[in-house]
C-alpha positions in Angstrom: 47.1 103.2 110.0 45.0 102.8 113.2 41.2 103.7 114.0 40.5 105.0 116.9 37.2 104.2 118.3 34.5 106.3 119.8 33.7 105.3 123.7 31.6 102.5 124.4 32.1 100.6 121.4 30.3 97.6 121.1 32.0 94.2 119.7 29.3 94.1 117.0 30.1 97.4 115.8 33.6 96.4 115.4 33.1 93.4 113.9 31.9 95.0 110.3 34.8 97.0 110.2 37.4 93.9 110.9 35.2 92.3 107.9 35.5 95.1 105.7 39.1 95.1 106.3 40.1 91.4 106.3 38.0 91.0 102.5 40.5 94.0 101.3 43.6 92.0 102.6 44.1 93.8 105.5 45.9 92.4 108.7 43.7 93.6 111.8 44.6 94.0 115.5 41.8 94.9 117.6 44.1 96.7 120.5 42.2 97.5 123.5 43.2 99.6 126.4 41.7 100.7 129.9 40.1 103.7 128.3 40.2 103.4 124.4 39.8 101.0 121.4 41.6 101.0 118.8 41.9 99.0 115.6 45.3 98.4 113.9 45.6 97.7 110.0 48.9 96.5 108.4 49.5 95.7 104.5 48.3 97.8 101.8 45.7 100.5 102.8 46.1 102.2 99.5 43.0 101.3 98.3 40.8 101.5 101.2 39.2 105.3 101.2 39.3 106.8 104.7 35.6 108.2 103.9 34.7 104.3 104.1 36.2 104.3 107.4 35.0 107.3 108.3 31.4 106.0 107.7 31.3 103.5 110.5 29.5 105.3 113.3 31.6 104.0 115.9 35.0 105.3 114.1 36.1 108.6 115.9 39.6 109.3 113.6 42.1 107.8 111.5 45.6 108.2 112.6 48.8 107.2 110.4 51.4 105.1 111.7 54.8 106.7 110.2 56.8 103.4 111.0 57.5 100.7 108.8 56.5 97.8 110.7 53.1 98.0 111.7 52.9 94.6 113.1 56.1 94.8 115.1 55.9 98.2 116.0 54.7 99.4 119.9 51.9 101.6 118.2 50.3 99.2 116.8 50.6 96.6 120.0 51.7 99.6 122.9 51.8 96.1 125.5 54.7 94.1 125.3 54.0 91.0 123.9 54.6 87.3 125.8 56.1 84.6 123.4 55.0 81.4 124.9 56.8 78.0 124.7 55.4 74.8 126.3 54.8 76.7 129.5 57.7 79.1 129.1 57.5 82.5 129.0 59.7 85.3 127.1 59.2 89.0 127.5 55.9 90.6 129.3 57.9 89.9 132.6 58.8 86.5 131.3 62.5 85.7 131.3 64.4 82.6 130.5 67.9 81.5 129.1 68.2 79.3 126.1 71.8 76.8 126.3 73.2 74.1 125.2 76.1 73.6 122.6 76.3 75.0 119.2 76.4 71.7 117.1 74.7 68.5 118.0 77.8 66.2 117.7 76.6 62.8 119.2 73.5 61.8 121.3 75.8 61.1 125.2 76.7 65.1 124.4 73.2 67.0 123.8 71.9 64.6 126.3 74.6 65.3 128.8 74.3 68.6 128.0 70.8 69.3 128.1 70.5 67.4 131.8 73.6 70.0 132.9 71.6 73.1 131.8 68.1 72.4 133.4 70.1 71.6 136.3 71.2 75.0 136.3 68.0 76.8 135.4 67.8 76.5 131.8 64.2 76.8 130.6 65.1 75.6 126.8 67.6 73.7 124.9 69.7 75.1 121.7 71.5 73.0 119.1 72.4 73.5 116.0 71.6 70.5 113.7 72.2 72.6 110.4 74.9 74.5 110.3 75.6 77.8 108.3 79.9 78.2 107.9 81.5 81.0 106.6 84.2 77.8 105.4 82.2 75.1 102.9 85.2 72.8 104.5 84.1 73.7 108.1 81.7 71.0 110.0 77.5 71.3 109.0 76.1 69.9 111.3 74.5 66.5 111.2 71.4 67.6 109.3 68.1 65.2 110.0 70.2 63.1 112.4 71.1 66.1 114.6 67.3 66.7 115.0 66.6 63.6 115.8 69.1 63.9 118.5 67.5 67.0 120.2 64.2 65.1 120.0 66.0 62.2 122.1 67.1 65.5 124.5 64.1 66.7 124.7 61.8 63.3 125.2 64.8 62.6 128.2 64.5 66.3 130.0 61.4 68.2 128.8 63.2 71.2 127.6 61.6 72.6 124.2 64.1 72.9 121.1 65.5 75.7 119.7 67.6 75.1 116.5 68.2 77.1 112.9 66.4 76.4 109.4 68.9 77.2 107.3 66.1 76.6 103.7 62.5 75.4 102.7 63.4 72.3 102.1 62.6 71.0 105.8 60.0 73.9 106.3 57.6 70.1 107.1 60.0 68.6 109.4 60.6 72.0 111.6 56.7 72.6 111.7 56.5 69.2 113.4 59.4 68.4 115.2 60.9 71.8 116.7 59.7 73.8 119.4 61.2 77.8 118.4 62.7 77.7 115.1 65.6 79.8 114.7 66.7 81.8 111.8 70.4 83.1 111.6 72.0 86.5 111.4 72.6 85.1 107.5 69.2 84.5 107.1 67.6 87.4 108.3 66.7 89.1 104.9 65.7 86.2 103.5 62.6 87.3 103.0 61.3 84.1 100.9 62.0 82.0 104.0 61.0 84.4 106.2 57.5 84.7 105.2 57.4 80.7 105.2 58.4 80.5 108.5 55.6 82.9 109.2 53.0 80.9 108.0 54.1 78.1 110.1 52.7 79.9 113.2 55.3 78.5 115.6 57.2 80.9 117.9 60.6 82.3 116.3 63.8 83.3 117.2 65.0 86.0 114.7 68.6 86.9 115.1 70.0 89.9 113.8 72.1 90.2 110.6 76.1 90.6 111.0 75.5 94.2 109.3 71.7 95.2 109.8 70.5 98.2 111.5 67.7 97.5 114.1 65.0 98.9 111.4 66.0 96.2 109.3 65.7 93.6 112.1 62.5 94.6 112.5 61.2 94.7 108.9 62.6 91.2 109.1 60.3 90.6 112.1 57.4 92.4 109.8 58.1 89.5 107.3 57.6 86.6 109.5 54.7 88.7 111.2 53.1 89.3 107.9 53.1 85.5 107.2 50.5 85.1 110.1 53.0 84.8 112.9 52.7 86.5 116.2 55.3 84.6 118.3 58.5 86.3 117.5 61.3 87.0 120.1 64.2 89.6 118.5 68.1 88.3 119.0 70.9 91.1 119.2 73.8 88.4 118.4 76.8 90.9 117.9 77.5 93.3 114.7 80.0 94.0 112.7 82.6 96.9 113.5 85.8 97.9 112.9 86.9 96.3 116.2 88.3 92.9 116.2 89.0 92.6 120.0 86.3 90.4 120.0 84.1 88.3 116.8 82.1 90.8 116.7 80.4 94.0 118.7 77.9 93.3 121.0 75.2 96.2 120.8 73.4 96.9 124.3 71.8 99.5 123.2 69.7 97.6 120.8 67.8 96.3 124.2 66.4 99.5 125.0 66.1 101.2 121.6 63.9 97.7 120.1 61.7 97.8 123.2 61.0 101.3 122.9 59.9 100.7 119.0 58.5 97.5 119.8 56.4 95.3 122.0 58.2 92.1 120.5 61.2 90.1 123.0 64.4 90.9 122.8 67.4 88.3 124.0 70.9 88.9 124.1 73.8 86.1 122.1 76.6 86.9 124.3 78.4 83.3 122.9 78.5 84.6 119.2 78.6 88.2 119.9 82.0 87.9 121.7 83.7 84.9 120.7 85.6 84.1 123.7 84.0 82.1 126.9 85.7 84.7 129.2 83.6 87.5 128.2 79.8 85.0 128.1 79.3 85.9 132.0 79.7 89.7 132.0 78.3 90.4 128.6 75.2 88.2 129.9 75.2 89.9 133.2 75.3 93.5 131.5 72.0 92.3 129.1 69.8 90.9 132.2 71.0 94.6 133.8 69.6 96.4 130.5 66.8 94.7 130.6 67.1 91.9 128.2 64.1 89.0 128.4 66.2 86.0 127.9 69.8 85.1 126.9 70.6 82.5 124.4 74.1 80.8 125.9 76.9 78.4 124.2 77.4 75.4 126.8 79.8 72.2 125.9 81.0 69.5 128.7 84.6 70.1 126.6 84.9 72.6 124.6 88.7 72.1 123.6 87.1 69.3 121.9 83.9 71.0 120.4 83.4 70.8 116.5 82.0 74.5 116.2 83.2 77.5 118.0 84.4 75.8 121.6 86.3 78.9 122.2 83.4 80.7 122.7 81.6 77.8 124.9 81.2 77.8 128.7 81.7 74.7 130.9 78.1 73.5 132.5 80.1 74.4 136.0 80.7 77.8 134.7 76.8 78.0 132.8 75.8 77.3 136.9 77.6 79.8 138.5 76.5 82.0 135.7 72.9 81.2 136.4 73.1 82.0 140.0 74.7 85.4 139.2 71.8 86.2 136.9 69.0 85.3 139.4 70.9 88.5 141.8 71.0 90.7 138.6 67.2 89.8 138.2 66.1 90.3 141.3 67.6 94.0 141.3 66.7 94.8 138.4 63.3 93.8 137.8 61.0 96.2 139.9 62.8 98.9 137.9 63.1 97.7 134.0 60.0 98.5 132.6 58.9 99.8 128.6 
């Protein structure tokens, strides 16, 4: 539901309405364009009357939001929104690439790493110190230790972190130690954690499930959002077909058809979406053309050697070249991709 507001509004007309709204358990979103005012409402309006509504003077009509997801939907924001990360910025114009290997294995390699990708233009680090395996005999990461180790990264090349909660049992230790906290395509219904992760108001990476529609990605969104988070970026990471040319299908369309339904980021997983390193660069090329914000990439110095997924890892030489190739893409493309 959102109120539109008559001209001229003042802020201390608006602010008994928010009041009146917030006491019922409302989430508001005062929304304020170049020539209206409107105020957003998500959670249960079922037993708010629109005649109270109607009664504030400076309330001009009511108007239903048919969608879902209030909160992550463009009619209740209509601007897209800028997720920002220790002076990084993704979506509202803000573009950046996320890299770095898929599991922390040993502190010379995410340091290694993570000094090769900001090299290259890499604005944030990823590593997976938890580990979600289809295999229970597959590696799981290092747990606590592997954190520790992007910490060591980070301290040694400023990039922020960006690694997976895989439960609530270290909900403590990612509020304080991790800079985006990611949460897996096996994850992404589960709505328990997701509304914890929500509450910890830190930006969010929320990846889409192997078998979820985009509605359900963004109801997933609505959960963290509901939890009092307003930093989320949306990851199309592949989906689950009938083709097995590749791990799994990469969906392009999703960059178009989530900005046009929301005002949330959307980055591309061309690494788990594929499978194989040969296919990275031009899926990541084709995203940044559609009009991606950011791409989240698999780098390893050897990934004949890597613990998790190496076949789907590029080389830091190859992450370079890639980088360069995006920067032409980008500079194409960006006085013309707009929502």
């Amino acid at each position: 539901m959102i109120l539109i507001l008559k001209p001229n509004t003042q802020p201390d007309e608006v602010a008994p309405i928010e009041a009146f709204l917030t006491s019922n358990g409302i989430i508001v979103q005062d929304i304020v364009g170049e020539s209206t005012h409107m105020i957003g409402m998500a959670g249960d309006t079922t037993g708010i009357s629109e005649d109270k509504l109607l009664r504030f003077n400076c309330v001009e009509r009511i108007v239903h939001v048919q969608e879902p997801y209030k909160l992550a939907g463009r009619k209740f924001r209509p601007a897209d929104s800028a997720v920002n990360i220790a002076g990084r910025t993704i979506g509202a114009g803000g573009f950046e690439v996320i890299a770095g290997p898929c599991s922390v294995e040993n502190q010379e390699q995410i340091v290694s790493i993570a000094k090769d990708v900001k090299a290259s233009g890499a604005g944030l680090l990823r590593g997976g110190a938890f580990k979600p395996r289809t295999s229970p005999y597959a590696f799981q990461g290092l747990g606590l230790d592997g954190l520790n180790l992007l910490k060591i990264a980070r301290e040694q090349t400023g990039l922020p972190i960006v690694t997976e909660i895989m439960s609530q049992e270290y909900i403590d230790v990612f509020a304080r130690d991790v800079d985006v906290i990611q949460v897996g395509a096996r994850n992404m219904q589960n709505f328990t954690l997701l509304r914890l992760v929500g509450e910890m108001r830190k930006p969010v990476l929320l990846k889409r499930g192997l078998s979820s529609t985009l509605v359900e990605l963004l109801m997933a969104a609505e959960y963290v959002m509901s939890g009092g988070c307003t930093q989320v970026i949306l990851c199309e990471r592949g989906i689950r077909t009938f083709e097995t040319a590749t791990r799994n299908t990469l969906d392009l369309s999703a960059i178009p058809v989530l900005k046009s339904r929301s005002h949330l980021p959307v980055v591309i997983d061309p690494s788990h979406a594929t499978g194989y390193w040969q296919l990275v660069a031009p899926m990541s090329l084709a995203a940044v053309a559609a009009g991606c914000d950011g791409l989240i990439i698999e780098v390893h110095n050897h990934p004949e050697k890597a613990l998790c997924d190496g076949a789907q890892s590029i080389t830091p030489g190859q992450f370079s070249e890639l980088m360069d190739k995006i920067k032409r893409i980008r500079d194409i493309v960006r006085p013309t991709v707009s929502t």
